[in-house]
C-alpha positions as CSV (number, residue, x, y, z in Angstrom):
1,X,165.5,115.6,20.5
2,X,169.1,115.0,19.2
3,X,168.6,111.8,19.3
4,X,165.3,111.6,17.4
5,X,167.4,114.3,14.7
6,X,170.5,111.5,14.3
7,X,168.3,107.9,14.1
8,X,165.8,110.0,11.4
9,X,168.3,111.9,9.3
10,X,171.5,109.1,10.0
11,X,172.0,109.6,6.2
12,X,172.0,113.6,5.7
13,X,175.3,114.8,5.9
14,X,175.3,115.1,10.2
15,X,177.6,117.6,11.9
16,X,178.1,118.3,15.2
17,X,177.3,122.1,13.7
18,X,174.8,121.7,12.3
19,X,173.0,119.9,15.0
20,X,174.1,122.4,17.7
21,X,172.7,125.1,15.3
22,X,169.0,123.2,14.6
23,X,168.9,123.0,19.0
24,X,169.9,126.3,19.1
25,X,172.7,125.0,21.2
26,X,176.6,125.8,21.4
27,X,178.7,123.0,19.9
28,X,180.7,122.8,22.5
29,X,177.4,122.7,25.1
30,X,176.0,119.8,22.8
31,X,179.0,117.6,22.6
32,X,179.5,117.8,26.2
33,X,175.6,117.0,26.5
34,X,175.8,114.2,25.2
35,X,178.6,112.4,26.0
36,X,177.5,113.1,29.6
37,X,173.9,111.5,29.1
38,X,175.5,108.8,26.6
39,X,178.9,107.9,27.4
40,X,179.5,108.3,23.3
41,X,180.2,110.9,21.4
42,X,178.7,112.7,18.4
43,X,180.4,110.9,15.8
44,X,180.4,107.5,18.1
45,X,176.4,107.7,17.5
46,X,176.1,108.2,14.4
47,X,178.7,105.2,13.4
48,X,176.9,103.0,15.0
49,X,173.2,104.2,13.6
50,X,174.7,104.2,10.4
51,X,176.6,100.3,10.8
52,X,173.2,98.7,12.4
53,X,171.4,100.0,9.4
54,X,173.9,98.8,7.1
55,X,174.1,95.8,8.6
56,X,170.3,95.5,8.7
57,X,170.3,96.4,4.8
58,X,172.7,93.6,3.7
59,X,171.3,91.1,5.9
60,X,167.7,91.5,4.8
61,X,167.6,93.3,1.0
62,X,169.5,92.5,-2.4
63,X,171.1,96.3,-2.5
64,X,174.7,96.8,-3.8
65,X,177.3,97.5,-1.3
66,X,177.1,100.7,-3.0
67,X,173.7,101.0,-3.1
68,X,173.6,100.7,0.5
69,X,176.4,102.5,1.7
70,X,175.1,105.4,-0.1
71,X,171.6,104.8,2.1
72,X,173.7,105.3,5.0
73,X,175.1,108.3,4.3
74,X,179.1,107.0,2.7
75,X,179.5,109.2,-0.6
76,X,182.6,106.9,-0.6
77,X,182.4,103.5,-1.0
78,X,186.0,102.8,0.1
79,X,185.5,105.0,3.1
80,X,182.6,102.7,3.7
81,X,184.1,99.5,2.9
82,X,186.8,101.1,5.7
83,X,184.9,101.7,8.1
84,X,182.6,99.1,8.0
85,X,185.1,96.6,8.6
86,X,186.9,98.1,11.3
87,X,183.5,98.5,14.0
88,X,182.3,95.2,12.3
89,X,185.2,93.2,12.1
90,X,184.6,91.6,8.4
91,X,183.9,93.4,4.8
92,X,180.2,94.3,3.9
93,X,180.2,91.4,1.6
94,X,181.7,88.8,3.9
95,X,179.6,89.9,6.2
96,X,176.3,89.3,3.7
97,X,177.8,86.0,2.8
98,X,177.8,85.2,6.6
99,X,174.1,86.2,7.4
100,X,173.3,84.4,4.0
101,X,174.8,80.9,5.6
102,X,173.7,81.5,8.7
103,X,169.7,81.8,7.5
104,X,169.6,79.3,5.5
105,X,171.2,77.1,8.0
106,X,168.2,78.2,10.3
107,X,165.7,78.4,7.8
């Protein structure tokens, strides 16, 4: 179920809280939960829901950076911007540009 909760709702403002609360579950229980059954953390989940739907999103649609870091639940487009290039390793745009080149080298 928390699982289903984070890949559906990736772009509500998530906390570890909140979920706990909606499973009727101690925080404490929860994050223990699911590190156990995961090997990641909370917070490591929902990064990476949010960065392969972000990636998914400039690879495949014409949204603004801001447009789709807003999708994915960054109020902050810095923050974003951030954090999308330290788990990716490039900027959003570069990484655009890249998948860009690379289909229509393939297409």
């Amino acid at each position: 179920m928390f699982m289903n909760i984070i890949h559906n709702q990736y772009a509500d403002d998530l906390s570890l809280d909140y979920l706990s609360a909606k499973l009727n579950l101690s925080s404490a229980y929860l994050s223990v939960y699911i590190k156990e059954k995961t090997g990641l953390n909370f917070s490591e989940h929902l990064l990476g829901i949010r960065m392969n739907k972000a990636r998914e999103l400039l690879a495949y649609t014409d949204l603004t950076v801001n447009e789709i870091s807003q999708r994915v639940g960054y109020l902050n487009i810095t923050s974003f911007n951030r954090t999308f290039k330290k788990t990716i390793g490039m900027t959003p745009g570069a990484y655009r540009r890249q998948h860009v080149v690379h289909s229509h080298a393939s297409g």
